[in-house]
C-alpha positions in Angstrom: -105.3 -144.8 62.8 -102.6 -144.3 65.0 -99.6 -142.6 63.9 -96.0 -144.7 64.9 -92.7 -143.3 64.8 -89.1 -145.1 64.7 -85.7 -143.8 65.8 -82.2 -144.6 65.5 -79.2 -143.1 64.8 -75.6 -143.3 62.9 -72.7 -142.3 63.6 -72.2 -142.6 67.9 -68.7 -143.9 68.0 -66.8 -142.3 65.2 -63.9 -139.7 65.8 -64.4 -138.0 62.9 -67.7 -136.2 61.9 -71.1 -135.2 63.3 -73.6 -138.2 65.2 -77.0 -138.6 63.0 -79.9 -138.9 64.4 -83.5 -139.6 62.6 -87.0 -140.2 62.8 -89.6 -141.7 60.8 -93.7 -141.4 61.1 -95.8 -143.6 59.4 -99.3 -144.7 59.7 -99.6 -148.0 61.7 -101.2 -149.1 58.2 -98.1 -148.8 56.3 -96.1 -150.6 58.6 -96.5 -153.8 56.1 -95.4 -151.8 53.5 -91.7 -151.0 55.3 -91.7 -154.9 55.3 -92.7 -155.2 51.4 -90.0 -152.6 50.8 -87.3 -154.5 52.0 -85.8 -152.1 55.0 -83.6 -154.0 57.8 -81.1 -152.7 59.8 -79.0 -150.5 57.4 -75.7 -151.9 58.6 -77.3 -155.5 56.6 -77.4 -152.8 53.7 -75.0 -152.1 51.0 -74.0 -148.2 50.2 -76.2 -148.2 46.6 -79.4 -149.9 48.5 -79.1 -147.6 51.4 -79.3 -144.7 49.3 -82.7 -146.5 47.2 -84.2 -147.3 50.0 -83.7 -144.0 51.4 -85.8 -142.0 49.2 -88.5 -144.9 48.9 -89.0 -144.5 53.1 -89.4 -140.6 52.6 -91.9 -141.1 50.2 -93.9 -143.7 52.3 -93.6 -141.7 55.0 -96.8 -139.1 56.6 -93.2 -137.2 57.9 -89.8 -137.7 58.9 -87.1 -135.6 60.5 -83.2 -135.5 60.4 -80.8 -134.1 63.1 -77.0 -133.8 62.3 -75.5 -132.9 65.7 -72.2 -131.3 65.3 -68.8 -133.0 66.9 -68.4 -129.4 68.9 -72.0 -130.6 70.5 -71.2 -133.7 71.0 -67.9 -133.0 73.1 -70.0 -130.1 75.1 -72.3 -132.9 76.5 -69.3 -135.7 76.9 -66.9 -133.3 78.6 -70.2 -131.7 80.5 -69.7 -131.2 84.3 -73.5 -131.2 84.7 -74.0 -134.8 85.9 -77.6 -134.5 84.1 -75.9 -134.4 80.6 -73.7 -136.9 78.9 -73.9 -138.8 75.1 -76.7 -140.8 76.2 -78.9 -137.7 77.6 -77.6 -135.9 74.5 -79.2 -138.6 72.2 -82.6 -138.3 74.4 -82.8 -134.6 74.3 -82.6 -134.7 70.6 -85.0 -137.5 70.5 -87.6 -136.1 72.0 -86.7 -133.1 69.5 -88.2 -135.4 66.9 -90.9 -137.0 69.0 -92.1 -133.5 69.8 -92.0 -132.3 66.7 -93.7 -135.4 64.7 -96.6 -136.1 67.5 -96.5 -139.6 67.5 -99.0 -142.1 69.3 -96.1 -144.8 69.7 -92.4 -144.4 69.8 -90.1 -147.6 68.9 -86.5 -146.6 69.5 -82.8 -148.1 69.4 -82.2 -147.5 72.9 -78.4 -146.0 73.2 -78.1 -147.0 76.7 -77.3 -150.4 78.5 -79.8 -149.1 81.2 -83.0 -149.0 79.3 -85.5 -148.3 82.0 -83.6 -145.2 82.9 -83.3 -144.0 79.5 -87.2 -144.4 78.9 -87.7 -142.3 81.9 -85.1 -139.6 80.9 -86.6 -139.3 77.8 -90.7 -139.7 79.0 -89.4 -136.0 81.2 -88.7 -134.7 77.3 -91.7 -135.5 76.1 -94.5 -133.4 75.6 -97.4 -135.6 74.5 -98.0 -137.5 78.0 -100.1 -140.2 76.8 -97.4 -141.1 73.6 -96.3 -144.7 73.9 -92.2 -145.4 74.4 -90.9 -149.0 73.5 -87.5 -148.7 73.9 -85.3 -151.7 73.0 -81.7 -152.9 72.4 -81.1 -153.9 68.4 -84.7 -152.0 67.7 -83.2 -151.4 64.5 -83.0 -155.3 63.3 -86.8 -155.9 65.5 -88.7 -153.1 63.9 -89.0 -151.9 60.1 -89.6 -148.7 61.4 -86.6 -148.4 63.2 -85.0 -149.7 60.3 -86.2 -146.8 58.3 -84.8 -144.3 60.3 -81.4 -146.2 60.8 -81.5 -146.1 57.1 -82.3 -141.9 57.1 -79.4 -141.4 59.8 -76.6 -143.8 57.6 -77.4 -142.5 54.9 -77.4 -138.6 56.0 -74.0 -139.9 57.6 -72.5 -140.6 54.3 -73.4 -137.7 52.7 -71.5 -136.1 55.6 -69.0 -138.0 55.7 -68.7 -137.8 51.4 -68.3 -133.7 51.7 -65.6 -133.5 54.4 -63.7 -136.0 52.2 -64.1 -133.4 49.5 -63.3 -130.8 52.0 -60.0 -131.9 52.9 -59.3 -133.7 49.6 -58.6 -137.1 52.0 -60.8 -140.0 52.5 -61.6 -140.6 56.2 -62.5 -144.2 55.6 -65.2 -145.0 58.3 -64.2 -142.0 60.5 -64.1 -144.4 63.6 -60.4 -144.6 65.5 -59.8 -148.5 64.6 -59.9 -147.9 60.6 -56.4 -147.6 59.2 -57.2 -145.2 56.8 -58.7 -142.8 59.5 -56.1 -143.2 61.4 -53.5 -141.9 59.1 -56.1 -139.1 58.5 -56.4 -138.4 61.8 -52.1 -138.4 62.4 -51.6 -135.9 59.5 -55.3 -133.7 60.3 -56.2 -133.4 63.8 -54.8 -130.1 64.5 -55.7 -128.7 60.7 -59.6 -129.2 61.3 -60.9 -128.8 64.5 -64.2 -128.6 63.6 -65.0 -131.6 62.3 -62.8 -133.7 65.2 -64.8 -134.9 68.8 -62.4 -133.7 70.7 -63.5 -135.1 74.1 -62.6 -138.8 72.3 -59.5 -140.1 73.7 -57.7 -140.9 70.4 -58.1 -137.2 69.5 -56.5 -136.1 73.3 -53.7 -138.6 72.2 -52.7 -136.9 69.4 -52.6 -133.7 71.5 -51.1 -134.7 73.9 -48.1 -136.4 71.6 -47.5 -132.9 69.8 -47.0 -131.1 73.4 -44.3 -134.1 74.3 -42.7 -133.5 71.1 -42.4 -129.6 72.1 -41.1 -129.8 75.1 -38.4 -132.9 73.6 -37.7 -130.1 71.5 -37.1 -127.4 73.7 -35.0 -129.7 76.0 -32.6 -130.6 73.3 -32.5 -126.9 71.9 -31.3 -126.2 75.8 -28.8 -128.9 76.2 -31.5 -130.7 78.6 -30.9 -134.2 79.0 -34.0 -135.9 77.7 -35.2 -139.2 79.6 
């Protein structure tokens, strides 16, 4: 029996809150079983089916694996001078985290970036098992049940995140991306009050920033009888 694992992950784009990254291994046997229980892309999924499903996979599953990687990790690799790291390379490193861990025969993956060939190779360098298949594919998630598992592991593990910093700061996030009204506001009134949980290397974070020193130095002119412009 060969041993397949799926990958995906949750969470790239938001401001707010750690990227989620998991991995599923299953029996090539069981893949039929995914299919009888209903996974697909977890963004197809609603909150309450997510969370079923969720426990139904790990319990299917021969082994599975969950990385939370942390916003301060995140901006380290995006803000990285080292032209052999970035968000994509990130995503591979952790990856083949998983892959090494779990000893798979084939990986199926959600392939983060637009140049898929390169990625493959990137992440075949990470990879200790020579011989271990890579299909990596754009929308892998919606193609492949086993992909869907694991985008259903990282959204879920996502939410749960994103549930306790909401009962951390007492304020809902809403989807923790930039566009969302209601993380907007929480990002005007909270970007400076928790700077762990902010990616800092995102430009709507910098923004902020960047606003607040204006507004200083506006002040300082008008306490000195500058004329502002």
């Amino acid at each position: 029996m060969a041993m397949i694992l799926g990958c995906d992950e949750a969470a790239r784009g938001p401001v707010v809150g750690s990227l989620v990254i998991a991995g599923v291994l299953v029996e090539d046997s069981k893949l039929e079983n995914l299919k009888k229980l209903g996974v697909k892309d977890s963004k197809l999924l609603k909150h309450p089916r997510r969370v079923a499903l969720a426990e139904q996979i790990k319990k299917l599953a021969d082994d599975y694996k969950i990385i939370v990687v942390s916003p301060k990790e995140i901006d380290e690799a995006v803000e990285s001078k080292d032209k052999h790291m970035n968000l994509n390379w990130l995503e591979a490193h952790k990856i083949a985290q998983i892959v090494n861990e779990l000893s798979p025969d084939k990986v199926y993956l959600d392939c983060p970036s637009p140049n898929i060939k390169k990625f493959t190779s990137y992440l075949r360098e990470l990879i200790d098992d020579e011989k271990a298949e890579i299909i990596a594919e754009h929308k892998a998630d919606v193609t492949y049940p086993i992909v869907s598992a694991a985008s259903i592991l990282a959204k879920v593990k996502r939410e749960e995140e994103v549930a306790a910093l909401e009962q951390m700061t007492g304020q809902s996030i809403g989807t923790g991306y930039a566009a969302n009204p209601i993380c907007q506001k929480f990002l005007k009134e909270n970007w400076d009050k928790y700077p762990d949980i902010f990616r800092k290397s995102w430009v709507t974070w910098k923004d902020h920033k960047v606003m607040k020193v204006q507004k200083k130095l506006d002040e300082f002119d008008r306490e000195h009888g500058e004329k502002v412009e």
